[in-house]
C-alpha positions as CSV (number, residue, x, y, z in Angstrom):
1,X,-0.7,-28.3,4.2
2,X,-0.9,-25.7,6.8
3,X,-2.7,-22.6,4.9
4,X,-2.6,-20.0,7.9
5,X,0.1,-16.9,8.1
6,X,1.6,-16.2,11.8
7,X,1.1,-13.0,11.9
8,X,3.5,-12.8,15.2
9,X,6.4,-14.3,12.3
10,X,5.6,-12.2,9.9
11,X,6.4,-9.3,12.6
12,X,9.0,-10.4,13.8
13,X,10.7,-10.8,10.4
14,X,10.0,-7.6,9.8
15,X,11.4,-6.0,12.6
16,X,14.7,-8.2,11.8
17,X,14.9,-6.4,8.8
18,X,14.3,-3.2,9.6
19,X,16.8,-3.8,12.3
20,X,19.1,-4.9,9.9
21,X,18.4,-2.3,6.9
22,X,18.9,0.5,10.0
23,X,22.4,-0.9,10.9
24,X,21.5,-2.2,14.3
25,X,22.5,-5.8,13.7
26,X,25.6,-7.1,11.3
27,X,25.4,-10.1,9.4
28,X,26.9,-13.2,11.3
29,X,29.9,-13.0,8.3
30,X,31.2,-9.8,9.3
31,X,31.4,-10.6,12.7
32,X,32.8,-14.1,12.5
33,X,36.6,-15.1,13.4
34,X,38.4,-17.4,10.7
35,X,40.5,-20.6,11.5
36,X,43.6,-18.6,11.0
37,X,42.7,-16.0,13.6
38,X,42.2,-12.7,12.1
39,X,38.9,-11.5,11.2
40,X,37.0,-12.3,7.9
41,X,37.5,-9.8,5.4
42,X,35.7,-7.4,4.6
43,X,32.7,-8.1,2.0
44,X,32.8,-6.0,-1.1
45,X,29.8,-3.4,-2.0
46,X,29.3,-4.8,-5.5
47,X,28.3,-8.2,-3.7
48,X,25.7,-6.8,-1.1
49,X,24.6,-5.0,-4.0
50,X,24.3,-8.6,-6.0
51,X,22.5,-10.5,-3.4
52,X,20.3,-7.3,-2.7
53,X,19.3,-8.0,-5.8
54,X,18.9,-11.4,-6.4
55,X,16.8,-11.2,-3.4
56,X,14.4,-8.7,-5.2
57,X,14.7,-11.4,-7.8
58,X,13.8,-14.5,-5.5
59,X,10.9,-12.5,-4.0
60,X,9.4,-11.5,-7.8
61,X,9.6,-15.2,-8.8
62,X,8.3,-16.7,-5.9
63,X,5.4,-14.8,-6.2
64,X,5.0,-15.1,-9.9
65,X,5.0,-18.9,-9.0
66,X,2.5,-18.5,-6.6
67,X,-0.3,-16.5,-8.4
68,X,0.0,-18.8,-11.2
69,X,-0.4,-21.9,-8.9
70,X,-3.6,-19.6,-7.6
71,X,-4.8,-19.0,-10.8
72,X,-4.3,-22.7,-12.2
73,X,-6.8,-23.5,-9.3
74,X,-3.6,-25.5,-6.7
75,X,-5.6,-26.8,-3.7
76,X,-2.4,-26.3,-1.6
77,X,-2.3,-22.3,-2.3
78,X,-4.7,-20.1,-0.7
79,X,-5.0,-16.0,-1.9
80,X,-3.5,-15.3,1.4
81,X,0.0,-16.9,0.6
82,X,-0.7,-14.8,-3.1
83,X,-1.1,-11.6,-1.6
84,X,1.4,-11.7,1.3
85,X,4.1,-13.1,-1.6
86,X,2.9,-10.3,-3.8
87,X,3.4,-7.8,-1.2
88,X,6.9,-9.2,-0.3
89,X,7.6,-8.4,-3.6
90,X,6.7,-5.7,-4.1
91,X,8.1,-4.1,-1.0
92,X,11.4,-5.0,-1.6
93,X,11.4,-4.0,-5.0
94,X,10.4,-0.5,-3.9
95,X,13.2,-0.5,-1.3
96,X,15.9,-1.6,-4.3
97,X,14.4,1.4,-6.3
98,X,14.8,3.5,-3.1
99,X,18.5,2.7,-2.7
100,X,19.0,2.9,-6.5
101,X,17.6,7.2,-6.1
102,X,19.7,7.2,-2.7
103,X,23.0,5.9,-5.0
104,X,21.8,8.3,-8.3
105,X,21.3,11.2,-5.8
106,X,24.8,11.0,-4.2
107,X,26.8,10.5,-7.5
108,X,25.2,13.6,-8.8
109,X,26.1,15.4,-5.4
110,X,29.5,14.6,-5.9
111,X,29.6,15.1,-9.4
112,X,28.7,18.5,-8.8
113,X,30.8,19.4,-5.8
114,X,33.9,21.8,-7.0
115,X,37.3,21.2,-6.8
C-alpha cells in the first residue's frame, strides 16, 4: 500500500471545493438535461442540507476508523493518513457549524424585521 499524500491532489481538491462552496461551479445534476427534454428539477434545500451533512458524517467516521486502526498498531495506516483525515474532519465540521450561525443569524434577522 501506497503511504504517501499528493500534496498537488490534496490542492487541487481543495480549490474544487472552494470553487464550489463560492458558487463558481454547479453540480453536474443541476445542469444536466433529462430524456424527456426539459431540465432536471430543481433540488430541494432540505436535501443539500442532508447530504451536507452526511458528509460531515462520512468525514468524522472515516477518521474515527482511521485513528483507531493507528492506534491498534495497522501496518497499512501511517499518522499522516490520521492527521490529514482528522483535519478533513474537522474542517468540514467547522464549515457545517459556520453555515448553521449563517442560517441562526438570518432567521433572527427576519424575525426581527417589522411589518
Amino acid at each position: 500500500m501506497n503511504n504517501t499524500i499528493d500534496a498537488q491532489a490534496v490542492l487541487a481538491q481543495m480549490r474544487a471545493l472552494t470553487a464550489q462552496a463560492r458558487g463558481l461551479e454547479m453540480p453536474r445534476a443541476a445542469n444536466a438535461i433529462n430524456p424527456a427534454g426539459g431540465a432536471t428539477p430543481a433540488v430541494s434545500f432540505g436535501d443539500v442540507m442532508k447530504n451536507a451533512l452526511d458528509f460531515v458524517n462520512d468525514n468524522q467516521v472515516k477518521a474515527a476508523a482511521l485513528s483507531d486502526k493507528f492506534e491498534r498498531g495497522d501496518k497499512g495506516v501511517d499518522v499522516a493518513q490520521v492527521m490529514v483525515a482528522i483535519q478533513k474532519a474537522n474542517l468540514s465540521f467547522q464549515a457545517a457549524t459556520q453555515v448553521r450561525n449563517k442560517l441562526v443569524s438570518a432567521y433572527q434577522d427576519i424575525m426581527n424585521m417589522p411589518l
